[in-house]
C-alpha positions as CSV (number, residue, x, y, z in Angstrom):
1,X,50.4,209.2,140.9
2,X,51.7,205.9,142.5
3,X,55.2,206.4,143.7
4,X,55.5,202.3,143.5
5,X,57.8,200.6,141.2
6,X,56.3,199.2,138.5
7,X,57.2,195.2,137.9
8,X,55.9,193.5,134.7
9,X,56.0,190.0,135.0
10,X,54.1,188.4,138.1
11,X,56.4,186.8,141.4
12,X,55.8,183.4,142.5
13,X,55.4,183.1,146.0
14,X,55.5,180.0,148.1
15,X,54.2,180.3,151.8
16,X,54.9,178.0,154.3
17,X,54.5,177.3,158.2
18,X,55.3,178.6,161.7
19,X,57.6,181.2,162.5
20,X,59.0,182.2,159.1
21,X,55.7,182.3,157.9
22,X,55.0,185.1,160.0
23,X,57.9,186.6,159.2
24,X,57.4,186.2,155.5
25,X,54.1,187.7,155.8
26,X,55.8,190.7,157.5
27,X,58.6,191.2,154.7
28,X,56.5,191.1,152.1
29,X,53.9,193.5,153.7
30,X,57.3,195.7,154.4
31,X,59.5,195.2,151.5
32,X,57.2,194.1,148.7
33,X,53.9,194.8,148.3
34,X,54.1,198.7,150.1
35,X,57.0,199.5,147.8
36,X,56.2,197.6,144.5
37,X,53.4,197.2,142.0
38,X,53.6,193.6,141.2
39,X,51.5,191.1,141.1
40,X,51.9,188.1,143.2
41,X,50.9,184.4,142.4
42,X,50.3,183.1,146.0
43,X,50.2,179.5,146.6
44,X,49.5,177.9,150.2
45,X,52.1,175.3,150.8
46,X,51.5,174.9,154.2
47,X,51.8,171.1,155.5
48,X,48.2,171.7,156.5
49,X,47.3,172.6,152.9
50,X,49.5,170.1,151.1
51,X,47.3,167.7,153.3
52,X,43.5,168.9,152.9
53,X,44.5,169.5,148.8
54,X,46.0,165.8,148.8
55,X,49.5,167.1,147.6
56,X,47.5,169.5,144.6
57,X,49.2,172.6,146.4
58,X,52.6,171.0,145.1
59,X,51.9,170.4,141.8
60,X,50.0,173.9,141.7
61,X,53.3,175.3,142.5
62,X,56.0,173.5,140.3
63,X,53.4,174.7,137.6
64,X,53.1,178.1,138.6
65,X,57.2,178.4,138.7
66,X,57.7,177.2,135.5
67,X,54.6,179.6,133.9
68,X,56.1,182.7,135.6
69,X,59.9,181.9,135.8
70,X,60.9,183.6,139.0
71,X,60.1,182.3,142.9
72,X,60.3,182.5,146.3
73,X,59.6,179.7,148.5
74,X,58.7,180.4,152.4
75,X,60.4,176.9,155.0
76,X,57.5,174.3,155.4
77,X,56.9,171.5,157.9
78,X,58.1,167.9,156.7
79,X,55.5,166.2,159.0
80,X,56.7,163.2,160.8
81,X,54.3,160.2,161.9
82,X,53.0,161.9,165.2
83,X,52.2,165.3,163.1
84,X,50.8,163.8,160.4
85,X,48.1,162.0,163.0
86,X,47.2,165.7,165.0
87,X,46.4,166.9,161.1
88,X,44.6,163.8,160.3
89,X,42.1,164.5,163.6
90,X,42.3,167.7,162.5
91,X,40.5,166.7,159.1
92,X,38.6,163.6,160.1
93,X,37.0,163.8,156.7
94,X,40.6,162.6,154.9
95,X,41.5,158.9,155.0
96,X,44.9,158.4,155.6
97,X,45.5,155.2,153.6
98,X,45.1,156.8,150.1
99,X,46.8,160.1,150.7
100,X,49.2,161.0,147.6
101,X,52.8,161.2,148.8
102,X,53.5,164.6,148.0
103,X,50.7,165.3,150.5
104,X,52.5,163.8,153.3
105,X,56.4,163.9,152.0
106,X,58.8,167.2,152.1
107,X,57.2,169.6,148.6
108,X,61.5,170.4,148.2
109,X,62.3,167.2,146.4
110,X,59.0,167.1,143.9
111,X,59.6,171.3,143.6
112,X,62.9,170.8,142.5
113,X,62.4,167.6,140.2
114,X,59.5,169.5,139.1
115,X,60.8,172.5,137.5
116,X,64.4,170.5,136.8
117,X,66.0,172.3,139.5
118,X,70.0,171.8,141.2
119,X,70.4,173.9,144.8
120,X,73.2,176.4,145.2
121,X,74.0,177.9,148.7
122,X,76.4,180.4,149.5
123,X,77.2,182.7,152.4
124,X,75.4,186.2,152.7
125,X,78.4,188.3,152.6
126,X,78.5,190.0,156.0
127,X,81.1,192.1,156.8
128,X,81.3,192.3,160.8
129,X,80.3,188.5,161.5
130,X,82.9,186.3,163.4
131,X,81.7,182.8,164.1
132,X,83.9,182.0,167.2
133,X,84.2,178.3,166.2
134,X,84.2,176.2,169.2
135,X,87.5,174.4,170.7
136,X,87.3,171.0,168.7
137,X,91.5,169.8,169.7
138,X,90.9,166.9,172.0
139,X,87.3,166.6,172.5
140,X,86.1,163.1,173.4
141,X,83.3,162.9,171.0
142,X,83.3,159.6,169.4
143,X,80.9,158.3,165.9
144,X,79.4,154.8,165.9
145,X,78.4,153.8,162.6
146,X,77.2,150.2,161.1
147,X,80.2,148.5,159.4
148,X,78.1,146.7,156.5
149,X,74.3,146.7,155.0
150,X,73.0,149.8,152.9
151,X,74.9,151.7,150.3
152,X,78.3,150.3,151.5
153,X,76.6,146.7,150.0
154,X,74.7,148.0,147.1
155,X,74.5,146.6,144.1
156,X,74.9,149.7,141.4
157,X,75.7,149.4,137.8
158,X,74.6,151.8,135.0
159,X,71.6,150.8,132.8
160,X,73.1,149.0,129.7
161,X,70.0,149.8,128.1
162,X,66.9,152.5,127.8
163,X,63.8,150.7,129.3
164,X,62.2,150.0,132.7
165,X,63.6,149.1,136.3
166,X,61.8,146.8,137.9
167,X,62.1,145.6,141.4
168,X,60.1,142.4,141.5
169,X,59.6,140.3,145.5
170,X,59.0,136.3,145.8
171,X,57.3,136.1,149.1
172,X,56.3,132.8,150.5
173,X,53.4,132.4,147.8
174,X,56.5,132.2,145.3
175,X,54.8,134.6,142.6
176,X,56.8,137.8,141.6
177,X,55.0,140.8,143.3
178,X,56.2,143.9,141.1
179,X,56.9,146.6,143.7
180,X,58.2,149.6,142.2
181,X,59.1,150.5,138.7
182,X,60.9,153.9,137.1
183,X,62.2,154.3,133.5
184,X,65.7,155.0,132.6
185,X,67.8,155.8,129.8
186,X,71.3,154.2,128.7
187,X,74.0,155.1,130.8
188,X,71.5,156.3,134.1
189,X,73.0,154.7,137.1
190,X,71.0,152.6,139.5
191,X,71.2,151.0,142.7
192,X,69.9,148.8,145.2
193,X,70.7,149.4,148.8
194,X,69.0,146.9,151.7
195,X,69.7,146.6,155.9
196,X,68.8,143.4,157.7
197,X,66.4,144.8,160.4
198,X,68.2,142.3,162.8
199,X,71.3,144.0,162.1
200,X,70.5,147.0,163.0
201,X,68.9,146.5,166.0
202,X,72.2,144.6,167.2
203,X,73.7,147.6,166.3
204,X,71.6,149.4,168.5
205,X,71.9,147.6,171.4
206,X,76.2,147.6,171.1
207,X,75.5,151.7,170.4
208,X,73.4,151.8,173.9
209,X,75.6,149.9,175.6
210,X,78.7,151.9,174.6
211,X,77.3,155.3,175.8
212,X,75.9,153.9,179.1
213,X,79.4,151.7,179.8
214,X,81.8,155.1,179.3
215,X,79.0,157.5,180.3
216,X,78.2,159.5,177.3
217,X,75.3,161.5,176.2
218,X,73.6,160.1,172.9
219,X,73.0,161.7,169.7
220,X,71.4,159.8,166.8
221,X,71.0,161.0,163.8
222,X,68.8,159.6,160.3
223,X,66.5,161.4,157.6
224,X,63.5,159.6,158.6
225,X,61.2,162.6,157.3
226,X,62.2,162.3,153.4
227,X,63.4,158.2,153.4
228,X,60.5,157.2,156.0
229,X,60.4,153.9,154.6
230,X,64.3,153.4,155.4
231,X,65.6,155.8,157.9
232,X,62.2,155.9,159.4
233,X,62.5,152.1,159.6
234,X,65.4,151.9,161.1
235,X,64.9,155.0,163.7
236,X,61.6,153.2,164.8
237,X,63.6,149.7,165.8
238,X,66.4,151.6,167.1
239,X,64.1,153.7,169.7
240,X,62.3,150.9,170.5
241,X,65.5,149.2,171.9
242,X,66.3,152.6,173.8
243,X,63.0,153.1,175.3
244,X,63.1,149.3,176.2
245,X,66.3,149.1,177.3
246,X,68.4,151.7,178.0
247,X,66.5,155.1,178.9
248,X,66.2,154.1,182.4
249,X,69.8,153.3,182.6
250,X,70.6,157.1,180.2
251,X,68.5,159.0,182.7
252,X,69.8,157.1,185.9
253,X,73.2,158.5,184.9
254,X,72.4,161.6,184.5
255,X,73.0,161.3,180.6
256,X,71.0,162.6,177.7
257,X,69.1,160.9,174.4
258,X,68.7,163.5,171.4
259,X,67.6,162.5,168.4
260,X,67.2,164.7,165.2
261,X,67.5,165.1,161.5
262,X,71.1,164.0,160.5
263,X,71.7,167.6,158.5
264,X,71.0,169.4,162.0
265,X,72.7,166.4,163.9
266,X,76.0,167.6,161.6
267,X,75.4,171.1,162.0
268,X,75.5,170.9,165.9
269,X,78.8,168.5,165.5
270,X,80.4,172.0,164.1
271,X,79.0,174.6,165.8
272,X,77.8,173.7,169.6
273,X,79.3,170.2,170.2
274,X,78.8,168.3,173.4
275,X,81.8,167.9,175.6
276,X,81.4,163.9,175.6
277,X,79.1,161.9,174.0
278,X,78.4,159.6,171.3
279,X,77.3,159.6,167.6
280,X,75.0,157.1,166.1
281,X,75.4,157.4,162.5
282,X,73.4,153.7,161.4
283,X,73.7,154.7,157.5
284,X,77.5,154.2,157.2
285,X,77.7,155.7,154.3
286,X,77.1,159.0,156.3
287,X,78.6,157.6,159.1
288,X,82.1,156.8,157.8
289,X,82.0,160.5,156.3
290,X,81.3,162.0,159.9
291,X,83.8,159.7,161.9
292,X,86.5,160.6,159.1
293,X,85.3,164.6,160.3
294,X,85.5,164.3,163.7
295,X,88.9,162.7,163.8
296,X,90.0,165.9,162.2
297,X,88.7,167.9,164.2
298,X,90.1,166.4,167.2
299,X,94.0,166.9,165.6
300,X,93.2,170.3,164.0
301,X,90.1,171.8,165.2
302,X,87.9,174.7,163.1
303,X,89.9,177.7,161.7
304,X,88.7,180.9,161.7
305,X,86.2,181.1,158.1
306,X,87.6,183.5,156.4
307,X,86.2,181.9,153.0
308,X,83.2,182.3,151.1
309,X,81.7,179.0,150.4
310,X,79.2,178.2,148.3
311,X,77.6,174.4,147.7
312,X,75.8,173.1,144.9
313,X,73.4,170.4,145.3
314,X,72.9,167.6,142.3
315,X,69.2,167.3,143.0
316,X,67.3,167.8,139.1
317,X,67.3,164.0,138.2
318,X,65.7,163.2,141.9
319,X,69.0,161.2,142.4
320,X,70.4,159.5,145.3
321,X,68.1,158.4,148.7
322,X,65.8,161.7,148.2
323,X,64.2,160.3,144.9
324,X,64.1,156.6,146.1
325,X,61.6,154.0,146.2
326,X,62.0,152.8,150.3
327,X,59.8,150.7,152.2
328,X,60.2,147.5,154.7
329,X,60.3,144.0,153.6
330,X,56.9,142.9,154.6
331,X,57.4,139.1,154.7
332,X,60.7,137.3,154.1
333,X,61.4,136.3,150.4
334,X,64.0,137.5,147.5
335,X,64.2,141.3,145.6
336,X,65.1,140.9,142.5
337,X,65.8,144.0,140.3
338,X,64.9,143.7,136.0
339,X,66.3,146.0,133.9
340,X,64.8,145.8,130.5
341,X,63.3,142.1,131.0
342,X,66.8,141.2,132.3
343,X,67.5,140.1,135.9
344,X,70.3,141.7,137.1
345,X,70.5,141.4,140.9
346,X,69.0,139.5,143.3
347,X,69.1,139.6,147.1
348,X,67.8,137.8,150.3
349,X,65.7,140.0,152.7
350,X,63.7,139.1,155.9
351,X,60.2,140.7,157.2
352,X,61.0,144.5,158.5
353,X,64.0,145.0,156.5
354,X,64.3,148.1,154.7
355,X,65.2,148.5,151.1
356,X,65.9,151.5,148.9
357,X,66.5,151.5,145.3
358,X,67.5,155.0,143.6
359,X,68.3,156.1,140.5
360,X,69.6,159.2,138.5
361,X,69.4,160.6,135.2
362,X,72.5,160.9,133.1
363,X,71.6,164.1,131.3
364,X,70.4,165.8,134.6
365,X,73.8,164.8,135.9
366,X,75.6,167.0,132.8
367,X,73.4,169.8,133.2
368,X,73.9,170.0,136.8
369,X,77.8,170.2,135.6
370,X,77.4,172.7,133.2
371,X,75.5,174.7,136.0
372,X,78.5,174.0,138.1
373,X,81.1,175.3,136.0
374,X,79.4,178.3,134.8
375,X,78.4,179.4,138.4
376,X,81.6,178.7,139.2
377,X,83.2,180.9,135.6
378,X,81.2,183.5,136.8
379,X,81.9,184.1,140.6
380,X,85.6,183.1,140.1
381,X,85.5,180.2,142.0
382,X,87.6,176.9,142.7
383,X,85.5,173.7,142.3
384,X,85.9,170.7,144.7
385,X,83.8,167.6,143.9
386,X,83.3,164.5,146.1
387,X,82.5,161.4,144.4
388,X,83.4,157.3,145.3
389,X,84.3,156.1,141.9
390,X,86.5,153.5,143.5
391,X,83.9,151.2,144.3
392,X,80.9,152.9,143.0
393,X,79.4,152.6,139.4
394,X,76.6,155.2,140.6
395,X,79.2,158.1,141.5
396,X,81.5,157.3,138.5
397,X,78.9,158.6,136.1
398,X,79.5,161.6,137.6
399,X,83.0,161.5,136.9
400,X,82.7,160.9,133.3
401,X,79.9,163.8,132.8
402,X,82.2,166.3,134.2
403,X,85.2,165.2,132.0
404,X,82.3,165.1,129.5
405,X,81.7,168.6,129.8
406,X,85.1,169.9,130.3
407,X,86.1,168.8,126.5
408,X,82.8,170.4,125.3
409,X,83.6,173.5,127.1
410,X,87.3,173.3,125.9
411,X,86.2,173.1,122.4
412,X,83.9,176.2,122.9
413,X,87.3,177.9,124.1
414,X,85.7,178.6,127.2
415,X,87.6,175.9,129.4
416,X,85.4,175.0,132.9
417,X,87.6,177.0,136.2
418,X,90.1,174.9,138.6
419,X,88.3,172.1,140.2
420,X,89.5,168.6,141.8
421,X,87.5,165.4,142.3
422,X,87.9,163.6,145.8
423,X,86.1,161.7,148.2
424,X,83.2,163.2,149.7
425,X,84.6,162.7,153.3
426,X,87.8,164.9,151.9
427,X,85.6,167.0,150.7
428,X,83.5,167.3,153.6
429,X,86.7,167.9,155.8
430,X,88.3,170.4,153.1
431,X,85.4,172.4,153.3
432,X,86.0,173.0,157.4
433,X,89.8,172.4,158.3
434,X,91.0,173.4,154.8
435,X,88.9,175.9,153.2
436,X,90.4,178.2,149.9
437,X,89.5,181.8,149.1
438,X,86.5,181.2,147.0
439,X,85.0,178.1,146.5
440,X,82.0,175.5,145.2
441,X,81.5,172.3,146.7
442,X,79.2,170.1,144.3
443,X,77.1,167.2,146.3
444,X,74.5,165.0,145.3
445,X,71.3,165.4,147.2
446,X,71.9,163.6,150.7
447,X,75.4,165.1,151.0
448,X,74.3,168.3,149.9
449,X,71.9,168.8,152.3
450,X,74.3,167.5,155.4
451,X,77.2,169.7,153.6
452,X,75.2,172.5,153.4
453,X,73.8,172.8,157.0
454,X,77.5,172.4,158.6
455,X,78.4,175.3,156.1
456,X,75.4,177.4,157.4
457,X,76.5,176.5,161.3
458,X,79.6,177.8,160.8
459,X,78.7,181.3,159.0
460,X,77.2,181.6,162.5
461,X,73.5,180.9,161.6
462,X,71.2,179.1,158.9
463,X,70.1,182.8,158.7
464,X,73.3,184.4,157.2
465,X,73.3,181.8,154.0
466,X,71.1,182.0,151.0
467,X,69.7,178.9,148.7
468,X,69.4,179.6,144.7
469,X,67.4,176.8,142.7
470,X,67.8,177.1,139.3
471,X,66.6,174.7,136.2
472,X,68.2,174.5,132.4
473,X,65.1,176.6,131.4
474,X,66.3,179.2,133.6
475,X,63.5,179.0,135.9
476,X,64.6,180.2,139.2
477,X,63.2,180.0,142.7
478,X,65.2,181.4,145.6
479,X,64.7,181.0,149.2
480,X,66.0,180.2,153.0
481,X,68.2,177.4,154.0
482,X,66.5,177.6,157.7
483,X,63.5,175.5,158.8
484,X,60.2,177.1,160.7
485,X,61.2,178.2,163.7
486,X,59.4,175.5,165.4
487,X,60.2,176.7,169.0
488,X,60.1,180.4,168.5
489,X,56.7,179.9,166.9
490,X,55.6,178.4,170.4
491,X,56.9,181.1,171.9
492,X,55.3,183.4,169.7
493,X,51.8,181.6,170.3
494,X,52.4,181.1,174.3
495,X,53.0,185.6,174.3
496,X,49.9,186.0,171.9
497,X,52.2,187.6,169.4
498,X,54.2,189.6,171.8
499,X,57.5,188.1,171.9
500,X,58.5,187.6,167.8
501,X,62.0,186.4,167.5
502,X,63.3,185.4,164.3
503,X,66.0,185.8,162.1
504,X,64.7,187.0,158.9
505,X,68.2,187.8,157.0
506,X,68.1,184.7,154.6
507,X,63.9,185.8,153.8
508,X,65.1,189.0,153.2
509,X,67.9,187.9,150.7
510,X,66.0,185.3,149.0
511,X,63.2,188.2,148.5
512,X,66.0,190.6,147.1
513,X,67.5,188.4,145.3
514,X,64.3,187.3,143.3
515,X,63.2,191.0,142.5
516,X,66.9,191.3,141.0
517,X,66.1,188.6,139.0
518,X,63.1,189.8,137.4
519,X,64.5,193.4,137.0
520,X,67.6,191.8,134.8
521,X,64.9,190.0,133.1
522,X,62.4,192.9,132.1
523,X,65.1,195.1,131.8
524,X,64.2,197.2,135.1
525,X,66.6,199.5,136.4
526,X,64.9,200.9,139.2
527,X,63.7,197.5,140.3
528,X,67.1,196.4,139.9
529,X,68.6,199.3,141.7
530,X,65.3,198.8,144.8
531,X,66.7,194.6,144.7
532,X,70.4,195.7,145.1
533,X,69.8,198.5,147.7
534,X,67.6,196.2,149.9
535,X,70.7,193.5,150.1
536,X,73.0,196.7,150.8
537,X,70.4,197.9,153.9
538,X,70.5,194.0,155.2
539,X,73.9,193.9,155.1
540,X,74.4,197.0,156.8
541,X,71.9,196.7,159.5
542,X,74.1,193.9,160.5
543,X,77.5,195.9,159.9
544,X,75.9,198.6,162.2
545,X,75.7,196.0,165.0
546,X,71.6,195.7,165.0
547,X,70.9,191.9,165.0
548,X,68.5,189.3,166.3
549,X,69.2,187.0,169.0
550,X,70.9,184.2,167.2
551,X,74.1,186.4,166.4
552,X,74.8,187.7,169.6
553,X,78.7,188.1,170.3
554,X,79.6,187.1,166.7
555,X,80.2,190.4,165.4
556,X,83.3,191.7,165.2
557,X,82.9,194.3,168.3
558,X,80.3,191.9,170.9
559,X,80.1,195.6,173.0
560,X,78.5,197.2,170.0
561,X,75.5,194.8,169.3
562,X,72.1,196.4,169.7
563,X,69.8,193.3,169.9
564,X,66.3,193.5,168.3
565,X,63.6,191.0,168.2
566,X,62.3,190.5,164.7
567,X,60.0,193.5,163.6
568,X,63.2,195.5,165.1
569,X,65.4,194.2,162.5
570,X,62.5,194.8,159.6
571,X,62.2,198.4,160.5
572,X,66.1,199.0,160.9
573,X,66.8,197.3,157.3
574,X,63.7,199.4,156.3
575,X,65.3,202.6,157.5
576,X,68.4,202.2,155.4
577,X,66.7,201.3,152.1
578,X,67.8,204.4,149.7
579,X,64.8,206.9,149.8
């Protein structure tokens, strides 16, 4: 007789790329399959697989979630233009000119708007880990950011009206070319967000200029891998300049260019800052939130976190820059934006500009709220939002969904927990300098993902958090805030599978934390019990000083650490799983 647990209902999982998929492989192998009888609905969501299925893998996957309910999704590659030609070689039989976007573009966004999804992250609670935050009083670290174009000059209103958006372009032919279209309901908010090309690039050259003239290394930071036709627009001018102008100059001096995704780009600001250098921020909207951070710092550097923090990411509606239409302008002419056979904007743009026009749904916004406030109801915590409504239409929706729900859920007698709205640069700094006991930091998508990686940084890794989607059907899909491991994986490849270094805590969690779920769903006490001891043996693995590289000397007793490399820390967490 099997001495398995027996689960029902099948388990979603989601595999994915490089180094955590080899350690996913591993934990299921060790955790799962060896200890449960279960079945599992595999899906390959490699970037490899999203590619040679022409984005089928995604759509195979939303639909498999919201049969089954219950998830867990491996980190993928979001391939950027040079990866995305080595896999096209790869597959000479593709063509790359009528490739669907979701085989191409992050599956995280389409997942998510998929299965009507919002993002909560929170801090694995540890007992023994001490990040030893990094002296931020004084440090000459200074953030350049563009003082006009993009969302700082948007036009946003909300729809007056149910119908279509339009976004029409008179080129030099003078005939309205219709180049994007999306519905929305009454009260949706809307926006239309453009950057002269020739503005940025002067930007660029006053942002070289400054780090070569006071001798500081470079850091520039965009999202060009999920707003390719924005970001990536504007990361491609502003390399140009560098490589044209300025690297010889940077490397003459003995200074350094790094460029990378701007949620890592914050995360780095927090937790392993440069002595001196410079921050190139072009989307001031991020930018102003970043300089406002730094300036902090400098007067009252990083406390000790001492306070569990959790974030909640608006993401269902496929709001802000993540669900955006964004391209370049490919001749000079005018945008004009229709709403419901009414024009209601129209704007100048030359060749090579980029343009973004996003949208949200005002009854994904209120269920995101009610997600907010019961997540918050249950774990007793305070809730901080960060919204512009001073000058933004789009973000004052926000504002009136969550006074919205607070009178429904005062009527219900079941009034929402303490919360506060601010500005998302308060918020942002709140969440570092300022932090209370127990609390939930809503964002919308862009800010959520920047807010969340600074959080991650400072529990000490990306490993030590864990990431909770969860839909208004109560489909749930759990998984790791950390990417693949790009550079272990190398390493792992270059040692033929000899040296395996990877945190796998977060993998671990997300695993446990699905098999929890489907035991309180089927009503399955000994799953339950397996789901709740497994989190226990993680977190005592670590409280009995056995970790993986990336924690070294942030326990509390450094002399006690007994470093492992990856299947190490399996087989210890495996050892103190209740017989």
């Amino acid at each position: 007789m099997s001495s398995k647990i027996n689960v029902s209902a099948p388990l979603v999982i989601l595999h994915g790329d490089e180094m955590a998929q080899v350690a996913f492989e591993r934990i299921l192998e060790t955790f799962v399959t060896s200890r449960l009888d279960v079945d599992l609905v595999e899906i390959d969501l490699t970037a490899e697989n999203r590619l040679v299925t022409n984005g089928q893998a995604v759509i195979d996957a939303i639909e498999a979630l919201k049969q089954y309910g219950v998830g867990v999704k491996n980190a993928g590659m979001t391939v950027n233009r040079s990866q995305l030609g080595e896999l096209l070689a790869a597959h000479p039989e593709l063509d790359g000119t009528t490739l669907h976007p979701l085989a191409t573009k992050s599956p995280n966004g389409a997942i998510r708007k998929g299965i009507g999804g919002n993002i909560t992250r929170e801090d694995i609670q540890f007992r023994n880990l001490e990040f030893n935050t990094p002296e931020w009083v004084g440090r000459d670290i200074e953030v350049e950011t563009m003082d006009g174009g993009g969302i700082k000059d948007s036009f946003n209103e909300l729809s007056s009206a149910t119908g279509i958006v339009k976004l029409l372009f008179v080129g030099e032919s003078g005939d309205p070319v219709e180049l994007h279209r999306r519905e929305v309901k009454k009260g949706d908010p809307w926006l239309l967000a453009t950057n002269e090309i020739d503005q940025v690039k002067a930007w660029a050259h006053r942002f070289f200029q400054r780090a070569v003239d006071e001798k500081r290394d470079i850091y520039l930071g965009l999202k060009d891998t999920v707003i390719a036709g924005y970001d990536g627009v504007m990361r491609a001018a502003i390399e140009e300049i560098y490589r044209d102008h300025y690297q010889a100059q940077v490397e003459a001096l003995g200074l350094a260019y790094h460029y990378e995704l701007i949620d890592a780009q914050a995360a780095r600001l927090v937790a392993n800052p440069p002595e001196r250098a410079l921050w190139g921020v072009p989307d001031n909207n991020t930018g102003r939130k970043l300089y406002k951070l730094v300036e902090q710092l400098k007067i009252h550097g990083i406390p000790k976190r001492k306070a569990h923090v959790s974030l909640s990411r608006m993401s269902a509606g496929g709001g802000d820059q993540y669900g955006s239409y964004n391209a370049p302008a490919l001749e000079d002419g005018i945008l004009k934006v229709v709403v419901d056979g009414e024009e209601k904007h129209a704007r100048h743009v030359k060749r090579g500009d980029p343009i973004l026009l996003m949208s949200n749904d005002h009854e994904a916004i209120r269920d995101w709220v009610f997600q907010v406030f019961r997540d918050a109801s249950r774990k007793d915590k305070e809730v901080y939002f960060g919204l512009k409504r001073e000058y933004m239409e789009y973000d004052d929706v926000f504002s009136t969904a969550i006074t919205d729900v607070r009178r429904e859920l005062a009527k219900a007698d079941t009034p929402p927990p303490s919360f506060m709205i601010m500005r998302p640069s308060r918020q942002l700094i709140k969440m570092i300098t300022d932090p209370p006991r127990n609390a939930l930091y809503p964002a919308q998508n862009l800010d959520g993902d920047i807010f969340s990686d600074i959080s991650a940084a400072l529990g000490g890794s990306l490993a030590t958090a864990s990431s909770i989607i969860e839909s208004k059907n109560g489909t749930m899909l759990f998984e790791a805030p950390h990417g693949t491991a790009h550079d272990l994986y190398l390493k792992y490849l270059e040692s033929d599978g000899r040296e395996a270094h990877f945190n796998s805590s977060a993998l671990i969690f997300a695993v446990a934390n699905a098999l929890e779920t489907l035991g309180e769903r089927e009503a399955n006490a000994a799953l339950v019990d397996y789901a709740t001891g497994l989190k226990a043996a993680l977190i005592d693995t670590v409280a009995d000083g056995i970790i993986t590289g990336d924690l070294k000397g942030k326990t509390t007793d450094p002399a006690a650490e007994t470093l492992v490399d990856m299947q190490g820390f399996l087989d210890a967490v495996a050892e103190r799983l209740p017989a």
